[in-house]
DRENKOLSE-39380 format. One record per residue (C-alpha): residue number from 1; z, y, x; residue in one letter. Coordinates in pm, 1 decimal, decimal comma. Layout:
  num         z         y         x  residu
  NUM         Z         Y         X       A
...
***
This chain:
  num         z         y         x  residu
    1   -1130,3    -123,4   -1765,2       X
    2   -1129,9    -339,6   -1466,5       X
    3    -894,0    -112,9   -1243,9       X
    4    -653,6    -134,4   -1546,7       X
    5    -711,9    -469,3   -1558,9       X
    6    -638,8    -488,6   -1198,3       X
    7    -309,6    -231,3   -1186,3       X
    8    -159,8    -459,8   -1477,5       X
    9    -223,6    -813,7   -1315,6       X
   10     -51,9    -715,4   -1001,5       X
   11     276,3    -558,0   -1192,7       X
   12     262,0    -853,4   -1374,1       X
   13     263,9   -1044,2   -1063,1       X
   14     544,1    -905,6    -889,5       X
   15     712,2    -860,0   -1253,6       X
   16     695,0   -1232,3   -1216,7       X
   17     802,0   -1308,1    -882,7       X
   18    1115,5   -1092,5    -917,3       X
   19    1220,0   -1232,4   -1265,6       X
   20    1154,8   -1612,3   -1112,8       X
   21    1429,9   -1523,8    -791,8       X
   22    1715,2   -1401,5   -1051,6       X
   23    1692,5   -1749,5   -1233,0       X
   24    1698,3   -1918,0    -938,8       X
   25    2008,4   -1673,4    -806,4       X
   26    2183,5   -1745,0   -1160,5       X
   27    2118,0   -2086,1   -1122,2       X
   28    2250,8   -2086,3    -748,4       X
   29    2583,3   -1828,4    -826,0       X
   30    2600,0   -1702,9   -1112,1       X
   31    2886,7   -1467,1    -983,2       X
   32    2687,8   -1300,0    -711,7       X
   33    2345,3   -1317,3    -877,3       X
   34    2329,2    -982,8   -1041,3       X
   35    2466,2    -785,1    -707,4       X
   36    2255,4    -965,6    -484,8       X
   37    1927,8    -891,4    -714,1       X
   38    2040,9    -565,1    -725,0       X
   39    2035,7    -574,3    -287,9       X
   40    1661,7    -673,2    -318,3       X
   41    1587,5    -389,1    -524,6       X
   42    1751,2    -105,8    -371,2       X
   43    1816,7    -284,2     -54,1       X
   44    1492,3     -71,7     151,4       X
   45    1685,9     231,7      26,9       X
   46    2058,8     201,5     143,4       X
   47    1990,2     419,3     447,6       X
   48    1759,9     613,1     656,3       X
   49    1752,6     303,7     872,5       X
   50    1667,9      89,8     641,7       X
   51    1393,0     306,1     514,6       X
   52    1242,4     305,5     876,6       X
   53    1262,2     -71,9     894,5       X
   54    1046,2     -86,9     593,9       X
   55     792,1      86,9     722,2       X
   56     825,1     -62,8    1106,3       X
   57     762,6    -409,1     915,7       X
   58     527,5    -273,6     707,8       X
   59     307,4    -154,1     993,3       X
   60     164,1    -500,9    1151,1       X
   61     131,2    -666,3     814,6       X
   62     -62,4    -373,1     655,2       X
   63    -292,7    -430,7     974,4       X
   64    -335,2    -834,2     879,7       X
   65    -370,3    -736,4     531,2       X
   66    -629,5    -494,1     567,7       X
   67    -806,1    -765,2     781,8       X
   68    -808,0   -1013,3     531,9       X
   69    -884,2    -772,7     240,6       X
   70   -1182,9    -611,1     429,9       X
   71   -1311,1    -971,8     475,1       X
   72   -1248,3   -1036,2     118,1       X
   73   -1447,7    -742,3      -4,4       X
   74   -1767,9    -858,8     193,9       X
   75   -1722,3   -1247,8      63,0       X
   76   -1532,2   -1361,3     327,3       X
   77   -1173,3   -1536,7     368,6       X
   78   -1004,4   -1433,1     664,8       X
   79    -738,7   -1690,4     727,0       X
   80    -779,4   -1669,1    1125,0       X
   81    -586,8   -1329,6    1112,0       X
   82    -304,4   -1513,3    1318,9       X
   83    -468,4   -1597,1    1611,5       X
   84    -681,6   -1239,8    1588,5       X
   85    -322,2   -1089,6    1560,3       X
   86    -200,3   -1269,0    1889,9       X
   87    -474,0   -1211,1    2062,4       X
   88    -531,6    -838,2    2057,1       X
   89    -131,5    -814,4    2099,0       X
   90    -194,3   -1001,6    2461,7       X
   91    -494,7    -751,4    2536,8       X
   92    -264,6    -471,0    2462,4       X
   93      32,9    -609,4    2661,2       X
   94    -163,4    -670,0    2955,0       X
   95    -281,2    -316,1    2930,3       X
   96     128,6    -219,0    2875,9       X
   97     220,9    -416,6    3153,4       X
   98     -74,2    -382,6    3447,0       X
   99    -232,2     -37,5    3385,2       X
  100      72,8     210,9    3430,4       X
  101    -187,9     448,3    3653,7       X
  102    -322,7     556,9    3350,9       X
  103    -234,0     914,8    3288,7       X
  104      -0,2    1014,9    2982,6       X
  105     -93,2     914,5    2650,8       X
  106    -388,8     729,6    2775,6       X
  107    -224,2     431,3    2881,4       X
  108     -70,8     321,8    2497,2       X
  109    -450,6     453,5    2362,1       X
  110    -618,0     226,6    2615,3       X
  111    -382,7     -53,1    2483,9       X
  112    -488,6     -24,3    2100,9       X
  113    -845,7       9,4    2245,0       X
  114    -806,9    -349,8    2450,5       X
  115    -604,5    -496,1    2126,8       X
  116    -905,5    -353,0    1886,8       X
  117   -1184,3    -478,5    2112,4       X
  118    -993,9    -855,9    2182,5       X
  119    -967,1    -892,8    1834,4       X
  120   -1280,6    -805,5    1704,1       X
  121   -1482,1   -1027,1    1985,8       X
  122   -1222,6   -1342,8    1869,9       X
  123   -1262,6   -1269,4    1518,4       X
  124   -1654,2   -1248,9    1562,2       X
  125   -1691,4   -1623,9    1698,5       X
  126   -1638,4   -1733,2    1287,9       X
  127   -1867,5   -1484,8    1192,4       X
  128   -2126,6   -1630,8    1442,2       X
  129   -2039,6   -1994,4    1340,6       X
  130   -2104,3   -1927,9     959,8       X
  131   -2430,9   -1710,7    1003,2       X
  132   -2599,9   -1897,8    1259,8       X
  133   -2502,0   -2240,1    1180,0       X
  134   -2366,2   -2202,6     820,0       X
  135   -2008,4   -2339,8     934,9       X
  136   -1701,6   -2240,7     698,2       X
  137   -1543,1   -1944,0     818,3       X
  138   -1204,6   -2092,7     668,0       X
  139   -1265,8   -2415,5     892,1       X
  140   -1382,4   -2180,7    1182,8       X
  141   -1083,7   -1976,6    1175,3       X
  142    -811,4   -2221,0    1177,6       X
  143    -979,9   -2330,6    1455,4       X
  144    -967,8   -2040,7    1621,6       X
  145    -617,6   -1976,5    1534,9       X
  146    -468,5   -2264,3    1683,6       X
  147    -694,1   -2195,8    2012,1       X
  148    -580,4   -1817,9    1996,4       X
  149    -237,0   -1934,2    2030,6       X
  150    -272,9   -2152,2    2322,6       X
  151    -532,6   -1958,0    2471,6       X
  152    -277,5   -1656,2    2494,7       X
  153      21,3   -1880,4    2593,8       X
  154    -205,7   -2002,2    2919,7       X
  155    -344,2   -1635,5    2986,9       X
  156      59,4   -1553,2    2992,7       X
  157     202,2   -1780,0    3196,0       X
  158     -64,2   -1679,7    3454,1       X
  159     -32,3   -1282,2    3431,1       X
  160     201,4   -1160,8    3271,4       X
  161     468,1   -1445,4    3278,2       X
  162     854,6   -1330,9    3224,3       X
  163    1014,4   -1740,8    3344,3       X
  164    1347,9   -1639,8    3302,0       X
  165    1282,1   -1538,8    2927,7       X
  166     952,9   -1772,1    2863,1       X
  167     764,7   -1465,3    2730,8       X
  168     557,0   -1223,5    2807,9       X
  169     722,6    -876,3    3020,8       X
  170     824,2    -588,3    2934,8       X
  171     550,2    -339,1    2870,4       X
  172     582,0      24,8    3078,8       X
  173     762,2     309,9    2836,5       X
  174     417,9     505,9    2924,0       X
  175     239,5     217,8    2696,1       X
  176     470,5     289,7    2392,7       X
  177     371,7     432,3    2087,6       X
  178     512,4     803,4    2042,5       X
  179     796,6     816,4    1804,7       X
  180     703,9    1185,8    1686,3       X
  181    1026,0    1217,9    1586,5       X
  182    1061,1     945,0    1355,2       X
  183    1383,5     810,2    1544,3       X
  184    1577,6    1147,0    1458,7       X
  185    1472,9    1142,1    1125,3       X
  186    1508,7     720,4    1044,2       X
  187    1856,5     615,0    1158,4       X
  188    2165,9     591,2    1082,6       X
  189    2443,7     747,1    1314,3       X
  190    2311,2     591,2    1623,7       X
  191    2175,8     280,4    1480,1       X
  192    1812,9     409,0    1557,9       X
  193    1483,6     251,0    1337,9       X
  194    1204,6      82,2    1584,6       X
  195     947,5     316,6    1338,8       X
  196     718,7     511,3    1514,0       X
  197     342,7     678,3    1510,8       X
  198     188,8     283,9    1409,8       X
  199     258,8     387,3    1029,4       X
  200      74,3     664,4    1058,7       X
  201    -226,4     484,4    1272,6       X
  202    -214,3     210,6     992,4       X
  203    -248,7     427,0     703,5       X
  204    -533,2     607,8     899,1       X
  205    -743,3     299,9     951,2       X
  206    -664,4     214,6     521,1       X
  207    -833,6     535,1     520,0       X
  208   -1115,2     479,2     705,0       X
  209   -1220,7      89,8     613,3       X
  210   -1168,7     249,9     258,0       X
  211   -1480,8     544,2     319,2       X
  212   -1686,1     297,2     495,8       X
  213   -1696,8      26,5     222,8       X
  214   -1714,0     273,0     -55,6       X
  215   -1883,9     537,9      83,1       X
  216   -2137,7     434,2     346,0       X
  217   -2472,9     259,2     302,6       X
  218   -2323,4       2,6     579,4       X
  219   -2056,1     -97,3     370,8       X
  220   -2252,7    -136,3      74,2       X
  221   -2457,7    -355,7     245,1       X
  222   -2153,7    -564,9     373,0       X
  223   -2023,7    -578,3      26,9       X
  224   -2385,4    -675,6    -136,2       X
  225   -2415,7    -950,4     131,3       X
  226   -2094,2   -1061,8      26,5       X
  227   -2187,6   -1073,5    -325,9       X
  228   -2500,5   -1296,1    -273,2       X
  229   -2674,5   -1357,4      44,8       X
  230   -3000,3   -1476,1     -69,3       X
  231   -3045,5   -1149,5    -317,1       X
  232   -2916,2    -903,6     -14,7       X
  233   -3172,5   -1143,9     240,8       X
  234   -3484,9   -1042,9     -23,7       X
  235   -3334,4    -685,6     -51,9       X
  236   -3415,6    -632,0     333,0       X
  237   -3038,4    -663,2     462,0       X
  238   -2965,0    -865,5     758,4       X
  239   -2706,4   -1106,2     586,1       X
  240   -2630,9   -1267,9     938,2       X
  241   -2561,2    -953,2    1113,5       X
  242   -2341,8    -832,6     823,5       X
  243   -2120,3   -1148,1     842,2       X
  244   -2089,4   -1150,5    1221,0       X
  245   -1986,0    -734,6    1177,2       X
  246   -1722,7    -839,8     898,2       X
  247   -1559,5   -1096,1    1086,1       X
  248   -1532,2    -871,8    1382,4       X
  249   -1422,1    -562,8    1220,6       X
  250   -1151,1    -782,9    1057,5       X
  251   -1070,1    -933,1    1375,4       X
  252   -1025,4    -572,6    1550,5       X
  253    -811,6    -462,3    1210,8       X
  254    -567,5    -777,7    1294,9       X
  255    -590,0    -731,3    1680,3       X
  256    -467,2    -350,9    1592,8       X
  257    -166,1    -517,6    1409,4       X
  258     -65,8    -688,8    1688,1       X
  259     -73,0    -415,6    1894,4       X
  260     114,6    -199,0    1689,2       X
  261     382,5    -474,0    1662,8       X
  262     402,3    -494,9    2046,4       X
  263     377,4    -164,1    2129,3       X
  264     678,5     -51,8    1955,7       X
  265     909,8      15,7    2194,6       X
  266    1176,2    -224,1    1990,3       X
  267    1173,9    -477,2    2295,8       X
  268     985,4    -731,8    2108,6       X
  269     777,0    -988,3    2343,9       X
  270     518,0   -1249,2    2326,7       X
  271     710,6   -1579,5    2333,0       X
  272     545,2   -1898,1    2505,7       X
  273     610,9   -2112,3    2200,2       X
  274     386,2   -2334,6    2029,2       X
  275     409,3   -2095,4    1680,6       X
  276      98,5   -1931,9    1480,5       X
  277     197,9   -1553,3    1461,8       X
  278     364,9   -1543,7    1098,5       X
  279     263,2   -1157,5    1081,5       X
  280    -132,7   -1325,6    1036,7       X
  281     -38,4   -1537,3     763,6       X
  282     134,5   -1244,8     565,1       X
  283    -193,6   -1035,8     574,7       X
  284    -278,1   -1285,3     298,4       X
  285     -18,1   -1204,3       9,9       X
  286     -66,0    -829,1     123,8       X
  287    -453,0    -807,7      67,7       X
  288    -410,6   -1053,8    -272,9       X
  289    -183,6    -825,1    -421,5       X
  290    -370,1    -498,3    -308,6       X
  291    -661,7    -658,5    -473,3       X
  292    -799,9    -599,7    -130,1       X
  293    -873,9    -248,8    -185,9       X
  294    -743,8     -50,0     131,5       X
  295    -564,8     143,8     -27,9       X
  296    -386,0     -70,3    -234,0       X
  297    -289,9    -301,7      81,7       X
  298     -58,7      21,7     229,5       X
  299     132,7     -39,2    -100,2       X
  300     163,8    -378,7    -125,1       X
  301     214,1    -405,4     241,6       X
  302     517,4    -173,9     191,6       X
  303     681,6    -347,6    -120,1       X
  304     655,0    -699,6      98,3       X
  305     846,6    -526,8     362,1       X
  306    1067,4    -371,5     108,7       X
  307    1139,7    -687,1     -10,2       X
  308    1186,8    -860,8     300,0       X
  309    1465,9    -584,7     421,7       X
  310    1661,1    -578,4      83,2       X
  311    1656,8    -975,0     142,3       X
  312    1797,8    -950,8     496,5       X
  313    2083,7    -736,0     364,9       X
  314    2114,3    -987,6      67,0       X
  315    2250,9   -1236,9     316,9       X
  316    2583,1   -1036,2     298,2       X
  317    2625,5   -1284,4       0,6       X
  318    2611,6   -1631,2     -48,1       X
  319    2219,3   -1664,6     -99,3       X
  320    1989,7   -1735,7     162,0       X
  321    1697,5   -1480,4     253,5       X
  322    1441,7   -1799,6     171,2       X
  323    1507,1   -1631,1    -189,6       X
  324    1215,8   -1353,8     -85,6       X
  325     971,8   -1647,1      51,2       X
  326     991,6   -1784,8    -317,2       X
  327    1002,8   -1453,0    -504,7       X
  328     679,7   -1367,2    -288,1       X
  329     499,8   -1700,7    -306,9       X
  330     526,4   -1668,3    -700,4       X
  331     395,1   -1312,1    -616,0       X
  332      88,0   -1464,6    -467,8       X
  333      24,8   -1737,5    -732,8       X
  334      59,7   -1511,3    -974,1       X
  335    -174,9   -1275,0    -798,7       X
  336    -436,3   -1512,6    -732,6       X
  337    -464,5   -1672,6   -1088,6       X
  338    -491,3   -1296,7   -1177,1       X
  339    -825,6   -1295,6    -988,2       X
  340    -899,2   -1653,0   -1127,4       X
  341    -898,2   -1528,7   -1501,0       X
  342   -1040,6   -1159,1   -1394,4       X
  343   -1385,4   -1398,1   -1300,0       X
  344   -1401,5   -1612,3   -1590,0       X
  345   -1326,8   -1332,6   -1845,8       X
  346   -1616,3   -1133,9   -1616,5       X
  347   -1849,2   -1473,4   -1585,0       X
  348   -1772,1   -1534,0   -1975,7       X
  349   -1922,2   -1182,4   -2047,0       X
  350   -2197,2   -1194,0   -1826,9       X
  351   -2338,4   -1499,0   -2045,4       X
  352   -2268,4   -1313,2   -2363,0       X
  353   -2440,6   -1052,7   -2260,0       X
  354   -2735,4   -1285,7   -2119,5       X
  355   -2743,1   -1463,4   -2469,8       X
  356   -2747,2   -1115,3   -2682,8       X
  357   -3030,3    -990,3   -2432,3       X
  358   -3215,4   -1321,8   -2482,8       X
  359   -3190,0   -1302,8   -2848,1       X
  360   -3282,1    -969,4   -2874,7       X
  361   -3641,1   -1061,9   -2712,7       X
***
């Protein structure tokens, strides 16, 4: 009952979201409204290209989102995916840019290991604030964020510091992702899709936070501290330890993104610019509407990115590509009140049941 419940509120959701950008594109141009709608929903599927730019945007954000979402399932809110996100991607750019002795593929592995491990220790330092001293990991991590960001625009400027382009350099082609012949199969003519092997590392890790909070005794535990701290304390779980873990798995999830992201081989770069890392941010929308189940976040993390490339070739018309930022915003409201009336129809039957139970004595 509840998955239905779930699968319904999320079509509904994006049902929503969709319908609410046509009335503002009739509204807008009436002429063009019905062609450019029709760009946003068959937009990801023009060409091979385009299909490979869904899933090279897809990749970081399905990262963030699994961040967030893995949070979420253990009764934690995430929001300081951003600065986890920026942080690991400096880690693995320093690897990209300093370590080219490494051997073969070892020197892009060693990179996702240096992103994982950078954004696991930054996303930790909320988990420590709320278990030892009971601070707010939503408060902790905008904190951390904003700290993240300037942190990594110092450590830049002071290591790995391109001046003429105020960004980071250019990591070594031996720290790039393979392509495993993605880029032969996602073009078009020689207009070549960034997509490479992160897709595939992304959907792996889905995978794997997926077995370990359904199918481990650790992530039960995470998940049962998450659902009440004091009743998982009595049980004999360590409720601090299983925050601090949470928030550092999360923060290693994000850090991944980031290294993914920057790892490419597109030419992207860390710019010195005083900016929160927007990929972060999206991890949000992406684990509300995969109900942060792991799973679920590789889909939704694939229709955002969908979305956001039928937008870009919506442009060709009069209507600006701030048309997806609404259609997706409605996406999330939608999604979270979803959630909102999934706990009071599930808090309304608890009591019920409570009353019939009490009566029955």
């Amino acid at each position: 009952m509840n998955t239905k419940f779930d699968v319904m509120s999320s079509v509904m959701a994006i049902t929503a979201g969709l319908l609410a950008g046509f009335i503002i594109m009739l509204i807008t141009n009436v002429s063009e409204a019905l062609w450019a709608f029709q760009t946003i929903l068959v937009g990801g599927f023009r060409s091979m290209n385009d299909l490979g730019q869904v899933l090279y945007f897809a990749t970081p954000i399905i990262m963030t989102g699994l961040s967030v979402g893995f949070a979420g399932k253990t009764g934690l809110f995430n929001i300081g995916a951003a600065g986890q996100f920026i942080v690991g991607a400096y880690a693995a750019i320093l690897v990209g840019v300093t370590c080219g002795f490494l051997p073969g593929p070892l020197h892009w592995i060693t990179a996702l290991l240096a992103a994982i491990i950078a954004g696991a220790l930054w996303g930790a330092i909320p988990g420590i604030l709320k278990a030892l001293f009971n601070v707010h990991e939503v408060i902790a991590c905008i904190m951390t964020n904003y700290i993240g960001m300037y942190l990594v625009n110092f450590l830049i400027t002071i290591t790995i510091y391109d001046s003429q382009q105020n960004q980071s350099k250019r990591i070594l082609d031996s720290a790039n992702l393979p392509k495993l012949g993605m880029d032969r199969i996602f073009r078009d003519g020689f207009i070549v899709s960034p997509v490479n092997s992160g897709i595939l590392i992304a959907i792996a890790f889905a995978i794997l936070m997926y077995f370990i909070l359904e199918k481990t005794t650790f992530g039960y535990e995470l998940k049962a501290c998450g659902f009440n701290r004091d009743a998982a304390r009595f049980a004999g779980i360590n409720e601090k330890r299983c925050i601090i873990l949470s928030m550092a798995i999360a923060g290693g999830l994000a850090g991944l993104g980031g290294a993914l992201l920057f790892l490419s081989g597109s030419g992207v770069a860390i710019n010195v610019v005083d900016v929160l890392a927007q990929e972060g941010f999206m991890g949000i929308p992406v684990a509300l509407l995969g109900l942060n189940n792991s799973i679920g976040i590789v889909f939704s993390g694939l229709f955002i990115s969908y979305l956001g490339v039928g937008g870009f070739n919506m442009q060709l018309s009069s209507f600006s590509i701030q048309i997806i930022d609404i259609i997706i915003a409605v996406i999330i409201y939608f999604s979270a009140f979803a959630l909102f009336v999934k706990g009071f129809i599930i808090s309304k039957g608890n009591i019920s049941l409570g009353k019939r139970k009490r009566g029955k004595l």
